[in-house]
N, CA, C and O of each residue as an XYZ file, in Angstrom:
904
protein
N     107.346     95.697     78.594
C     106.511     94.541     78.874
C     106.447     93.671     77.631
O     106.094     94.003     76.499
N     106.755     92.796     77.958
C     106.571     91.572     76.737
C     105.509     91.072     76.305
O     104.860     90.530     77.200
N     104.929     91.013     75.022
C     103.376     90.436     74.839
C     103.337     89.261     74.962
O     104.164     88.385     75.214
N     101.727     89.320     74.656
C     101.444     87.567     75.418
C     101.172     87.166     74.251
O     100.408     87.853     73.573
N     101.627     86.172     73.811
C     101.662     85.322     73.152
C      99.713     84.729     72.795
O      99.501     83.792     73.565
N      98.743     84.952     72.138
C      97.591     84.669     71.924
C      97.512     83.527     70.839
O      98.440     83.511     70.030
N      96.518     82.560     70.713
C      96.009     81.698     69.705
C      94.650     81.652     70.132
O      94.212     81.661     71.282
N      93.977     81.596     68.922
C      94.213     81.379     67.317
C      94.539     83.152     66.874
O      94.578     84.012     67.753
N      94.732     83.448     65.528
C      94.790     84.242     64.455
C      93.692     84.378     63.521
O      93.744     83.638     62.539
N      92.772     85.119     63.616
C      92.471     86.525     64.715
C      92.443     85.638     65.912
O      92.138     84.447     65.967
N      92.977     86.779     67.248
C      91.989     86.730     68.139
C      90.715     86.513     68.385
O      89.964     87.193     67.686
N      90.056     85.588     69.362
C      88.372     86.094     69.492
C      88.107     87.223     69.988
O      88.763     87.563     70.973
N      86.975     88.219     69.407
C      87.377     89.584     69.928
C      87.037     89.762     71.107
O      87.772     90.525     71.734
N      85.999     89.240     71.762
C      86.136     89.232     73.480
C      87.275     89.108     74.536
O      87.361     89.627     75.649
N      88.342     88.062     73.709
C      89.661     88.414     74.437
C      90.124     89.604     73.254
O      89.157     90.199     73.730
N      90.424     90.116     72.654
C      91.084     90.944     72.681
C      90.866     92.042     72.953
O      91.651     92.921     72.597
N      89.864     92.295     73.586
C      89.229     93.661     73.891
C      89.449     93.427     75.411
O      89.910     94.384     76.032
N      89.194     92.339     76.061
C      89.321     92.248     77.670
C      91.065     92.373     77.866
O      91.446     92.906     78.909
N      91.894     91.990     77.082
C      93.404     91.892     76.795
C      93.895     93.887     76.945
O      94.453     94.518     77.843
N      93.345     94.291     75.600
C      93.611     95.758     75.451
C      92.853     96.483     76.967
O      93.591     97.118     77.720
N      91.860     96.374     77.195
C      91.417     96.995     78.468
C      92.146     97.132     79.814
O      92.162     98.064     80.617
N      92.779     95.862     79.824
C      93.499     95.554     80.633
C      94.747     95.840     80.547
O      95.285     95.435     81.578
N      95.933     96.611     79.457
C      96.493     96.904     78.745
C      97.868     95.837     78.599
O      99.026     96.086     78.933
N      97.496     94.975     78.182
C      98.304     93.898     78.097
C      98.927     94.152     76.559
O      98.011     94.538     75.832
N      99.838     94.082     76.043
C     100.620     93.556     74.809
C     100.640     92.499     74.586
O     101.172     91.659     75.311
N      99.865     92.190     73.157
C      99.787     90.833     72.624
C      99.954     90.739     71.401
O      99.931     91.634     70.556
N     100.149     89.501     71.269
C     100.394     89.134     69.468
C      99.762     87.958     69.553
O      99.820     87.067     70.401
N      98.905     88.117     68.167
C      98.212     86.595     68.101
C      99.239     85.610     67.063
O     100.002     86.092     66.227
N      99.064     84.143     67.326
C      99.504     83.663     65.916
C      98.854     82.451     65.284
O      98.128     81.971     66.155
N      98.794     81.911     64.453
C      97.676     81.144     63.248
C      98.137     79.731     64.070
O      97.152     79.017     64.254
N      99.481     79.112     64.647
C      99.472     77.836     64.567
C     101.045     77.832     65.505
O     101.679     78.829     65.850
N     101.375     76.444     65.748
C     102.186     76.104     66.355
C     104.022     76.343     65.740
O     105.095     76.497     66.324
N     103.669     76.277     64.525
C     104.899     77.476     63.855
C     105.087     78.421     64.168
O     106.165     78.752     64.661
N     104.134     79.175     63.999
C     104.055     80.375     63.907
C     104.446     80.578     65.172
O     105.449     81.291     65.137
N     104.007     80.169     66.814
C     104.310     80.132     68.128
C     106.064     79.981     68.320
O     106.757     80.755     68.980
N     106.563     78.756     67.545
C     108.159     78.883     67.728
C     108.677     80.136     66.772
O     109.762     80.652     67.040
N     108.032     80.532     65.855
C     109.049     80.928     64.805
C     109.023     82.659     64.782
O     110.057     83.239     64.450
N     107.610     83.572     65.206
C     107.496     84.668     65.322
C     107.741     84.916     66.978
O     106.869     85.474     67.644
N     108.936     84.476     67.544
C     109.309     84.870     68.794
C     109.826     86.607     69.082
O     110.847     87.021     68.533
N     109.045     87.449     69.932
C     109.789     88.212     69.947
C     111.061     88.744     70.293
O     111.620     87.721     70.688
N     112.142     89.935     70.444
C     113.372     89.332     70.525
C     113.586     89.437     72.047
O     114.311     88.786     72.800
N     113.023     90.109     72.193
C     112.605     89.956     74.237
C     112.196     88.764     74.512
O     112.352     88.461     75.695
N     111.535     87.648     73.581
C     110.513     86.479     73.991
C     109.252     87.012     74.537
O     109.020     88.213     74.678
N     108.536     86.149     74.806
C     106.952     85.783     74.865
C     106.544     86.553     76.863
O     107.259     86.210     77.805
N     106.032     86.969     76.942
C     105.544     87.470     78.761
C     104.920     86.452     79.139
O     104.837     86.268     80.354
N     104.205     85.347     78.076
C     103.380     84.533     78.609
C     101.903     84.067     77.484
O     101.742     84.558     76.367
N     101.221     83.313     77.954
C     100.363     82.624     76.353
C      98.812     82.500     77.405
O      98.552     82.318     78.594
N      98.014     82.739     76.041
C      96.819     82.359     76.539
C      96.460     81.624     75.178
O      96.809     82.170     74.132
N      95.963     80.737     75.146
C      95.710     79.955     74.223
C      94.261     79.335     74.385
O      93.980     78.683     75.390
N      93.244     79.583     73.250
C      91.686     79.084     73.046
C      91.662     78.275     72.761
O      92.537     78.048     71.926
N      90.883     77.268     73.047
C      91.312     75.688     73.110
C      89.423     75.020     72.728
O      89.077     73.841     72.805
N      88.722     75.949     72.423
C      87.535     75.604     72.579
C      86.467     75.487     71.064
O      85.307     75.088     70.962
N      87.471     76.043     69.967
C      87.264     75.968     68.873
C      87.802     75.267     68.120
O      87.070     74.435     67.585
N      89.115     75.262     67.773
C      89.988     74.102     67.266
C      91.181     73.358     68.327
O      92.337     73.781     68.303
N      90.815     72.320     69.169
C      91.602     71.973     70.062
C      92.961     71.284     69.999
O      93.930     71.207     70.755
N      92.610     70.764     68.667
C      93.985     70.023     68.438
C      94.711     70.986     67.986
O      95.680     70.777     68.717
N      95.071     72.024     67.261
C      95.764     73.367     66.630
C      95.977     73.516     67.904
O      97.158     73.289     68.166
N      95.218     73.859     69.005
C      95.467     74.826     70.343
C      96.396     73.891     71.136
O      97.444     74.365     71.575
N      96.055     72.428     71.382
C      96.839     71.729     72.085
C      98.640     71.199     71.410
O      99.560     70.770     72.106
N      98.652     71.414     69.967
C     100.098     71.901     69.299
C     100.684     72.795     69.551
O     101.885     72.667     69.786
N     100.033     74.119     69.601
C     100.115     75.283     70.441
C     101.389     75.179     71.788
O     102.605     75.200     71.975
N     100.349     75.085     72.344
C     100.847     74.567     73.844
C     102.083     74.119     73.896
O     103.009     74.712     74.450
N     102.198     72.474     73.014
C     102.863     71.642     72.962
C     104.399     72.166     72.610
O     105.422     71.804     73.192
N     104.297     73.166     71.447
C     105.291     74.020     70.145
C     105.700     74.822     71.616
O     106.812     74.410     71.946
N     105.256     75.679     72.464
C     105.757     76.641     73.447
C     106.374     76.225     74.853
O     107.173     76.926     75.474
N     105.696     74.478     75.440
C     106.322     74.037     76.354
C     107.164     73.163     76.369
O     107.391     72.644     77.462
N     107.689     72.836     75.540
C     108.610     72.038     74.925
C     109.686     72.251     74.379
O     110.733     71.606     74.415
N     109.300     73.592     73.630
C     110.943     74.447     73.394
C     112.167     74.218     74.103
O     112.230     73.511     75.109
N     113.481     75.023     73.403
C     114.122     75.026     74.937
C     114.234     76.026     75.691
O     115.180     75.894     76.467
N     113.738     76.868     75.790
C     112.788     77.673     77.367
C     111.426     77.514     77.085
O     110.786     77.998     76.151
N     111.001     76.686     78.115
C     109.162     76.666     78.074
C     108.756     77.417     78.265
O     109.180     78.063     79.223
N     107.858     77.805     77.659
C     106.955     79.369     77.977
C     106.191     79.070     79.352
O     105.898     77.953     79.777
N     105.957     80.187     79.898
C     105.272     80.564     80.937
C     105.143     81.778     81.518
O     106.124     82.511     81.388
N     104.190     82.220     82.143
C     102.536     81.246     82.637
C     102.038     81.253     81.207
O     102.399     82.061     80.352
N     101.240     80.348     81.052
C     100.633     79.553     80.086
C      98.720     79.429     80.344
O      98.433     78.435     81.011
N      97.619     80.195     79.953
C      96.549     80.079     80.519
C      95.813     79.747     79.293
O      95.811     80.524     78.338
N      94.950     78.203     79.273
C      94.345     78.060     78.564
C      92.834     78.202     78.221
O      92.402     78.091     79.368
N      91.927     78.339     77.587
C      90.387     78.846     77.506
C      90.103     77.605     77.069
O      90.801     77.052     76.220
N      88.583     76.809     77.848
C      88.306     75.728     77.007
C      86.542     75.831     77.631
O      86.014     76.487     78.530
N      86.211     75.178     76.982
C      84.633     75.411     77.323
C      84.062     74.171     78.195
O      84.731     73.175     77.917
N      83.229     73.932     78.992
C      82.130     73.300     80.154
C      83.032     71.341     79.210
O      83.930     70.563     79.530
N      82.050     71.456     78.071
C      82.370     69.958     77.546
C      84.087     69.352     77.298
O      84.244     68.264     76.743
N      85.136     70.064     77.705
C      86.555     69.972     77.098
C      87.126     69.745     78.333
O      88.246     69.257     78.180
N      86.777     69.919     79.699
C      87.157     69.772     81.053
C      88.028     68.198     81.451
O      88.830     67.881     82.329
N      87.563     67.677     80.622
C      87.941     65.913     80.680
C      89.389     65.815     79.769
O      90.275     64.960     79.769
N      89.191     67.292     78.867
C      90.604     67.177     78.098
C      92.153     67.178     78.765
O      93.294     66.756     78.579
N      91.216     68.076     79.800
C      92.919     68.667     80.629
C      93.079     67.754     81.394
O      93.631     68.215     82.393
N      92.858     66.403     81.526
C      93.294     65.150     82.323
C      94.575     64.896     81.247
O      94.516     65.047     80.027
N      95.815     64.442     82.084
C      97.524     63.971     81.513
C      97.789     65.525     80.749
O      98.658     65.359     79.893
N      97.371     66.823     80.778
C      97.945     67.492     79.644
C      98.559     68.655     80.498
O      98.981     69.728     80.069
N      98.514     68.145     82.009
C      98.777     69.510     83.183
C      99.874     69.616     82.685
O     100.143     70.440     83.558
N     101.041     69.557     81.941
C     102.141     69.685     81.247
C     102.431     70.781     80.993
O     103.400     71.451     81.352
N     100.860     71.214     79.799
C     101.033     71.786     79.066
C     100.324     73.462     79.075
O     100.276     74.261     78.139
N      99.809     73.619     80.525
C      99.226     75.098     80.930
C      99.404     74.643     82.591
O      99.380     73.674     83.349
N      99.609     76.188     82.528
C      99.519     76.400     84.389
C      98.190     76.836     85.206
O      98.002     76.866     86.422
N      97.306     77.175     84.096
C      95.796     77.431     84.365
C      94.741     77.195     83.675
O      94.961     76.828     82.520
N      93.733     77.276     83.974
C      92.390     77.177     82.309
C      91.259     78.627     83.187
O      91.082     79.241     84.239
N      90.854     78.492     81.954
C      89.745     79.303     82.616
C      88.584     79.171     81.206
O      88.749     79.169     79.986
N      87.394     79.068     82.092
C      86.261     78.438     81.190
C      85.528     79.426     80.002
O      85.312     80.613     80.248
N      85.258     78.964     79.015
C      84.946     80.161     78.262
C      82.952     79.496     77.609
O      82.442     78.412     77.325
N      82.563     80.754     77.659
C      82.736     82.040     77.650
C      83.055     82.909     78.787
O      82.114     83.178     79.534
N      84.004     83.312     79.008
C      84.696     83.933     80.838
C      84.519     85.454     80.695
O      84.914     86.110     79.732
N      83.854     85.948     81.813
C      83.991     87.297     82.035
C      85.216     88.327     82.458
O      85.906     88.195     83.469
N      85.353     89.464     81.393
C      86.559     89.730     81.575
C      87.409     89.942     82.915
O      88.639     89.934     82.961
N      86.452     90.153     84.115
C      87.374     90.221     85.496
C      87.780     88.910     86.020
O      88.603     88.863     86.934
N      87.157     87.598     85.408
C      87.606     86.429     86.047
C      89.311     86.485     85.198
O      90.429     86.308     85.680
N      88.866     86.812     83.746
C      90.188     86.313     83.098
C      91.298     87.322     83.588
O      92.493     87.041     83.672
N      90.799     88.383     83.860
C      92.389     89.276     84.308
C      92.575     88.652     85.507
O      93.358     87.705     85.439
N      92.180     88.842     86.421
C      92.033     88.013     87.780
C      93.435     86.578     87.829
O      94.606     86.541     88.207
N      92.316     85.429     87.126
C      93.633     84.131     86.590
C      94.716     85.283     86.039
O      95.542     85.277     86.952
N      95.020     85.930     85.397
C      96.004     86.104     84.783
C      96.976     86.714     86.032
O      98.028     86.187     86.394
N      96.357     88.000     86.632
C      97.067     88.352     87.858
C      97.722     87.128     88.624
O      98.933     87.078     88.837
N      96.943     86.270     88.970
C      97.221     85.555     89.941
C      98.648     84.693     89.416
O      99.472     84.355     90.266
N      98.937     84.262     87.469
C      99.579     83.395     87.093
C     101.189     84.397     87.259
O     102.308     83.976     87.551
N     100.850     85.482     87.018
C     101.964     86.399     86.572
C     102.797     86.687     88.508
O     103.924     86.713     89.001
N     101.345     86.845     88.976
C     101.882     86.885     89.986
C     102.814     85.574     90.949
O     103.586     85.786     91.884
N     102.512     84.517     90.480
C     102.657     83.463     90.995
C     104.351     83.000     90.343
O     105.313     82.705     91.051
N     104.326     83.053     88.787
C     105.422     83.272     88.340
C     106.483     83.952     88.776
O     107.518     83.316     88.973
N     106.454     85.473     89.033
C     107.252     86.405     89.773
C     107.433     87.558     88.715
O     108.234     88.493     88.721
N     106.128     87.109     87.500
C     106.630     88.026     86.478
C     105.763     89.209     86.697
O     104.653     89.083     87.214
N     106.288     90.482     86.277
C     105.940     91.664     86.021
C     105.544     92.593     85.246
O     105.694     93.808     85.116
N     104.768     91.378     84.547
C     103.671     92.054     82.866
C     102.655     92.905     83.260
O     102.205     93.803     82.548
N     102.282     92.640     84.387
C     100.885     92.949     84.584
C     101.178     95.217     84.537
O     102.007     95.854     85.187
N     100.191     95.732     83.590
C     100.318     97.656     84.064
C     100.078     97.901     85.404
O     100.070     97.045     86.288
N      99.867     99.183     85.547
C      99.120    100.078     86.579
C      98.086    100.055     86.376
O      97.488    100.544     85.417
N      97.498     99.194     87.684
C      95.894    100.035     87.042
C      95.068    100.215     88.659
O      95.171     99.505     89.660
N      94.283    101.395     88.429
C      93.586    101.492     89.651
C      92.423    101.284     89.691
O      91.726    101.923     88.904
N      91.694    100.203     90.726
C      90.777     99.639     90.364
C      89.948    100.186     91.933
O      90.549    100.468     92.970
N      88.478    100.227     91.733
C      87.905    100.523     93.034
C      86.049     99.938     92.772
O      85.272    100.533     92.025
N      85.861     99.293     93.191
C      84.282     99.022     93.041
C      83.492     98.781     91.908
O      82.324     99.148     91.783
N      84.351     97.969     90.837
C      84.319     97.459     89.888
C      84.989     98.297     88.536
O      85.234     97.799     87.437
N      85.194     99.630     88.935
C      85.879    100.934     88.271
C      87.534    100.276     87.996
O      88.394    100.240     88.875
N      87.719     99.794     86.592
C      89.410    100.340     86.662
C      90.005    100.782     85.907
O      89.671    100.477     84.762
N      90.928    101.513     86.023
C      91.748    102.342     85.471
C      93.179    102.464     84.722
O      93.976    103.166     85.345
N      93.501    102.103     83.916
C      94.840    101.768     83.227
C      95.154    102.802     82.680
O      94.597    103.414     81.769
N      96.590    103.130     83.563
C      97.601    104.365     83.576
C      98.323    104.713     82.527
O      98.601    105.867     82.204
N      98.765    103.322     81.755
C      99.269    103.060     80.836
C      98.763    103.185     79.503
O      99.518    103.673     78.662
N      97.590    102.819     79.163
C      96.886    102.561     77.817
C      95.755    103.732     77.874
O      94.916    103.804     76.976
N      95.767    104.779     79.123
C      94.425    105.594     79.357
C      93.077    105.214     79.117
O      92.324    105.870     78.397
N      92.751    104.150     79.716
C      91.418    103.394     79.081
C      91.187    102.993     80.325
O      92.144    102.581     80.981
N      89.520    103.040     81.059
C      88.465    102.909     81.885
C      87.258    102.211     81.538
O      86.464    102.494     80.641
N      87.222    101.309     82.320
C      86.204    100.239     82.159
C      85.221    100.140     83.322
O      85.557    100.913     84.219
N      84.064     99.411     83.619
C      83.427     99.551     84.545
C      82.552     97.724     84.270
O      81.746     97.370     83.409
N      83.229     96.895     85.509
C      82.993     95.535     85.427
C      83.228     94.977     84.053
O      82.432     94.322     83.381
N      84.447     95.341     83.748
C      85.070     95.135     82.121
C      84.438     95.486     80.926
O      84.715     94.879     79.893
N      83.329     96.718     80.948
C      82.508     97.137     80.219
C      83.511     98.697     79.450
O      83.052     99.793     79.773
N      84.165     98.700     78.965
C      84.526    100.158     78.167
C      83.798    101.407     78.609
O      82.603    101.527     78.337
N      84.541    102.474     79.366
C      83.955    103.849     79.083
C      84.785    104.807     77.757
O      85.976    105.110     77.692
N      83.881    105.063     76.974
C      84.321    105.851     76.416
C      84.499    107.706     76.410
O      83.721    108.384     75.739
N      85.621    108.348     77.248
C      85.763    109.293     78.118
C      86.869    110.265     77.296
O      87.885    110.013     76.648
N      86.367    111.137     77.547
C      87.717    112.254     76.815
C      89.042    112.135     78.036
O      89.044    111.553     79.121
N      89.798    112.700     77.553
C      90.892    112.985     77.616
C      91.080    113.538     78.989
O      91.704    113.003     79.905
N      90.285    114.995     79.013
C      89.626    115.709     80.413
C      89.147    114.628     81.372
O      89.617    114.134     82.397
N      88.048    114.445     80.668
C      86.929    113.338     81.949
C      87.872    112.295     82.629
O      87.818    112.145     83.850
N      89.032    111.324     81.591
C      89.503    110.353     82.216
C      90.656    111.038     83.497
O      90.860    110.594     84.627
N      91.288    112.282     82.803
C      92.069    112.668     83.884
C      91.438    113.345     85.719
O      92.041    113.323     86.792
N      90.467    113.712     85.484
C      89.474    114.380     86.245
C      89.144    112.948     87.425
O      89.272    112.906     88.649
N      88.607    111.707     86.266
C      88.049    110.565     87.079
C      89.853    109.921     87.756
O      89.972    109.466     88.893
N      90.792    110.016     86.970
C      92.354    108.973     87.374
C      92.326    110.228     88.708
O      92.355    109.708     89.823
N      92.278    111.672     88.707
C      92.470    112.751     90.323
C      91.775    111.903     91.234
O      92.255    111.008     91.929
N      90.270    112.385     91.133
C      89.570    111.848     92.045
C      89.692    110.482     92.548
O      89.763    110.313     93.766
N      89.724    109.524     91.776
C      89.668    107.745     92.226
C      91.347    108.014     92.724
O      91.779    106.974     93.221
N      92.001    108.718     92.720
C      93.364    108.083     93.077
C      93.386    108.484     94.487
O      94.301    108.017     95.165
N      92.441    109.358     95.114
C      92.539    110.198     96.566
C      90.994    109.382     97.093
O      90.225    110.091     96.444
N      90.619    108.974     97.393
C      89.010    107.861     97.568
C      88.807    109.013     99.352
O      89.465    108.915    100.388
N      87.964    109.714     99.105
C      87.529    110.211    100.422
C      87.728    111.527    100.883
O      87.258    112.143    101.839
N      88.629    111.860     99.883
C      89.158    113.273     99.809
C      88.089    114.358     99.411
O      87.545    114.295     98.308
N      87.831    115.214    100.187
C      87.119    116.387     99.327
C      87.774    117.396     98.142
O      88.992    117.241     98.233
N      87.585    118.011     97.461
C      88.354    118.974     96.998
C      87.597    120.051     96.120
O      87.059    119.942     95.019
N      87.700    120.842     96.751
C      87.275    122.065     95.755
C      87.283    122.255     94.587
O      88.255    121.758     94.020
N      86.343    122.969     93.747
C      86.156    123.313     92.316
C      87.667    123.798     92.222
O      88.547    123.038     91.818
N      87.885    124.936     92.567
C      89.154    125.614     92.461
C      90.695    124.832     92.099
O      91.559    124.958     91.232
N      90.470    123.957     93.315
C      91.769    122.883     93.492
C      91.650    121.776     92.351
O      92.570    121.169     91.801
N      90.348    121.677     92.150
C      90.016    120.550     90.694
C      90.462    121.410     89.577
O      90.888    120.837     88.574
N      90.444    122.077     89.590
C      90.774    123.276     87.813
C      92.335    123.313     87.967
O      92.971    122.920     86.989
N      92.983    123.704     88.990
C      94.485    123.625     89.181
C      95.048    122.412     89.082
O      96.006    122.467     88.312
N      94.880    121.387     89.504
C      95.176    119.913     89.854
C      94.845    119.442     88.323
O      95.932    119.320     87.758
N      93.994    119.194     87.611
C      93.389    118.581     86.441
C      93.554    119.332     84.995
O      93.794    118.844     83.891
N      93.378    120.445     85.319
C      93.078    121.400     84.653
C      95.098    122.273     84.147
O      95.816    122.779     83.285
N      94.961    121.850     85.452
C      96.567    123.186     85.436
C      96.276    124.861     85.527
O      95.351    125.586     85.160
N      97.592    125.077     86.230
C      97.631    126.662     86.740
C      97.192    127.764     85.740
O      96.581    128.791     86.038
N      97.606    127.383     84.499
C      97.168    128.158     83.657
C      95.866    128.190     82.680
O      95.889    128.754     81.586
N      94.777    127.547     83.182
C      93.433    127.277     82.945
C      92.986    128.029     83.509
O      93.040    128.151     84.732
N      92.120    129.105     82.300
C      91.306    130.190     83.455
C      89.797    130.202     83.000
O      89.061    131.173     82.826
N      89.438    128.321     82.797
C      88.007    128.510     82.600
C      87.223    128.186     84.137
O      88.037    127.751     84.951
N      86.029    128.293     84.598
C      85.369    128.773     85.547
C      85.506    127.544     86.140
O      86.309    126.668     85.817
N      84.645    127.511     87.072
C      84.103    126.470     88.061
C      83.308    125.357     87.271
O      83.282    124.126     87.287
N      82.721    126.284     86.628
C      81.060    125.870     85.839
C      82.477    124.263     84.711
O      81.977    123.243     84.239
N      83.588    124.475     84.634
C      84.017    123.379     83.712
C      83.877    122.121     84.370
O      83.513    121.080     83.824
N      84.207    122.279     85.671
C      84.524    121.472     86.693
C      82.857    120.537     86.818
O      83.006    119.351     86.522
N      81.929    120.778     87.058
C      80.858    121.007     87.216
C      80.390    120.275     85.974
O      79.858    119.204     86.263
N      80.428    120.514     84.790
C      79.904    120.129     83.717
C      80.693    118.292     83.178
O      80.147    117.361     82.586
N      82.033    118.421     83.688
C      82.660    117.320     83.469
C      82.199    116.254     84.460
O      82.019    115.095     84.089
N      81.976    116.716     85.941
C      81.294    115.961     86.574
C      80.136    115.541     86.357
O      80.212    114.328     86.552
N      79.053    115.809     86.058
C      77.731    115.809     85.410
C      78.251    114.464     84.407
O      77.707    113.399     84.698
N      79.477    114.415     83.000
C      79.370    113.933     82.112
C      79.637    112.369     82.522
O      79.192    111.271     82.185
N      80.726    112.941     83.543
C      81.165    111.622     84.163
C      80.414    110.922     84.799
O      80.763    109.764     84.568
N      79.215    110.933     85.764
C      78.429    110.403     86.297
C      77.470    110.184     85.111
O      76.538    109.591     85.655
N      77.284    110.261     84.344
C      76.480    109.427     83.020
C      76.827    108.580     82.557
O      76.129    107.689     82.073
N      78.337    108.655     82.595
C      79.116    107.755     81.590
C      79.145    106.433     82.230
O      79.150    105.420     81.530
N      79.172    106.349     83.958
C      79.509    105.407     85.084
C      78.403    104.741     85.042
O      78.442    103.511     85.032
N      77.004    105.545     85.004
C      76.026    104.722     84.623
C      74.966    104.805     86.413
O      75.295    105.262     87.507
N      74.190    104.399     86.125
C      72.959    104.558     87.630
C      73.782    104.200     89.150
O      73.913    104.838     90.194
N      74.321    102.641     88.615
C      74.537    101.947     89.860
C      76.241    102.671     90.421
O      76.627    102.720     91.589
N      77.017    103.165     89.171
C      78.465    103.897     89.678
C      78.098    105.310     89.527
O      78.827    105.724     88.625
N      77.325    106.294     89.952
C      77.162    107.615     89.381
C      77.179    108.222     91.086
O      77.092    109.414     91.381
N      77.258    107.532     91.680
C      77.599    107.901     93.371
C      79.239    107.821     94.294
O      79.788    108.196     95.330
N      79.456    107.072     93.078
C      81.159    107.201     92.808
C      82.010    108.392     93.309
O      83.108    108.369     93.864
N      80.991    109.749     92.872
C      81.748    110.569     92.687
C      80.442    111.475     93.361
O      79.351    111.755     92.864
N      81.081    111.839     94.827
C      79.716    112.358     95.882
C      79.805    113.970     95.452
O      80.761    114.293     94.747
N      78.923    114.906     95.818
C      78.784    115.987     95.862
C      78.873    116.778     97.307
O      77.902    116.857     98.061
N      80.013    117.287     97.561
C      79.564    118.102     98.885
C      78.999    119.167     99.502
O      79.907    119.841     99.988
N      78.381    119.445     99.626
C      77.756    120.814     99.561
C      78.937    121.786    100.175
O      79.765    121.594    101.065
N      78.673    122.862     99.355
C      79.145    124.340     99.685
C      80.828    124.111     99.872
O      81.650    124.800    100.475
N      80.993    122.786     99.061
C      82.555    123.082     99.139
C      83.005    122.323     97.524
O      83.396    123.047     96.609
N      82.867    120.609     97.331
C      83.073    120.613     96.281
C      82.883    118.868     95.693
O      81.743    118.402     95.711
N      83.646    118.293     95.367
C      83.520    116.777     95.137
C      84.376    115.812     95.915
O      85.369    116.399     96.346
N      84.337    114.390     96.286
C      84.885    113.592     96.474
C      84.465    112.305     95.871
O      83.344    112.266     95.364
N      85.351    111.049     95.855
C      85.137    109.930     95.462
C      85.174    108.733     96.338
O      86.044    108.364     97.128
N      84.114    108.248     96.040
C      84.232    106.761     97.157
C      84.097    107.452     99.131
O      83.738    108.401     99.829
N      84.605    106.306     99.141
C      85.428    106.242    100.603
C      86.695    106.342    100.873
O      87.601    106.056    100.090
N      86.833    106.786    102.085
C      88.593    106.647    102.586
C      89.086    105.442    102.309
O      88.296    104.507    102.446
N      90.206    105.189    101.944
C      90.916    103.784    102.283
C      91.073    103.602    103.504
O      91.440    102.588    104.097
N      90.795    104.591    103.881
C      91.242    104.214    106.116
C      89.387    104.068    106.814
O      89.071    103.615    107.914
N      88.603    104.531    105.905
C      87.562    104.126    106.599
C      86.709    105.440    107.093
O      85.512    105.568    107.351
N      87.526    106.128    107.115
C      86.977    107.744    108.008
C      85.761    107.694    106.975
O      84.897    108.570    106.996
């Protein structure tokens, strides 16, 4: 996967944390040089460019990447409520905006939609269910773009369960499945990770992950509805 191309240098850390969550590859760079000249040798997956702090740097930006000779794209720019009047004559120079300060599911969201629209195929794996998602790739779980911070166990335990939505499954079959054949700690592990995990999800996601009596756990609902 090719990184996305980011401005300014640093990053603002709200995108780069909604960026990594989402497990995108990126590189930031300081200026419109820097945009032609630190090309990677794959090239660019695509640019998001902040436009809401220094606009003229950001709109060189732009300018330095669509103008080349391969224009970059998709191209998504960040600009704030008062800058809206900017993007009049500059549709040139992005294929989207999205308003900042933006919440991280709007911005993955535009981004899905640009990559998708493109035909490009940056976007990871990720399994997402009721504001829960999951990136296969980077092993990192978020909840309405909020970070869980989850062991190793817990995230694999939560990627079983969310990947089967309705399924019951036994302590037993959870220790084999998660755990592996050659794990010969009890039930009681199974049990205790669940407990950790429904803390971690928090009040309103801690039902996520149902309890069945006298047999064992499931998650969510069916995808079919049963």
């Amino acid at each position: 996967m090719e990184p996305l191309l980011v401005f300014p240098d640093p990053a603002p850390p709200e995108l780069a944390q909604a960026l990594d969550l989402a497990g995108y590859a990126w590189k930031a760079v300081a200026d419109d040089l820097a945009a032609s000249r630190d090309i990677p040798e794959d090239g660019w997956g695509g640019a998001i460019v902040v436009a809401d702090s220094d606009p003229e740097s950001a709109w060189a930006v732009c300018r330095a990447v669509r103008k080349g000779d391969v224009p970059l794209e998709p191209l998504l720019v960040l600009v704030n409520g008062g800058q809206l009047s900017e993007l009049e004559l500059r549709e040139d120079l992005f294929d989207d905006f999205c308003l900042s300060p933006f919440h991280p599911r709007e911005l993955e969201a535009r981004l899905r939609h640009l990559f998708w629209r493109a035909g490009v195929g940056a976007r990871p794996e990720l399994l997402e269910y009721s504001g829960l998602a999951l990136n296969f790739e980077t092993y990192q779980a978020a909840i309405d773009g909020r970070p869980l911070d989850l062991t190793y166990m817990e995230y694999e335990l939560l990627k079983f369960l969310a990947s089967h939505p309705g399924k019951v499954f036994t302590r037993e079959t959870l220790l084999s499945r998660v755990w592996g054949y050659d794990y010969y700690g009890g039930a009681r592990t199974v049990d205790v990770h669940i407990r950790r995990l429904r803390a971690k999800l928090g009040e309103e996601r801690a039902n996520l992950i149902q309890t069945v009596r006298s047999v064992g756990y499931s998650f969510g609902q069916s995808r079919w509805g049963l």
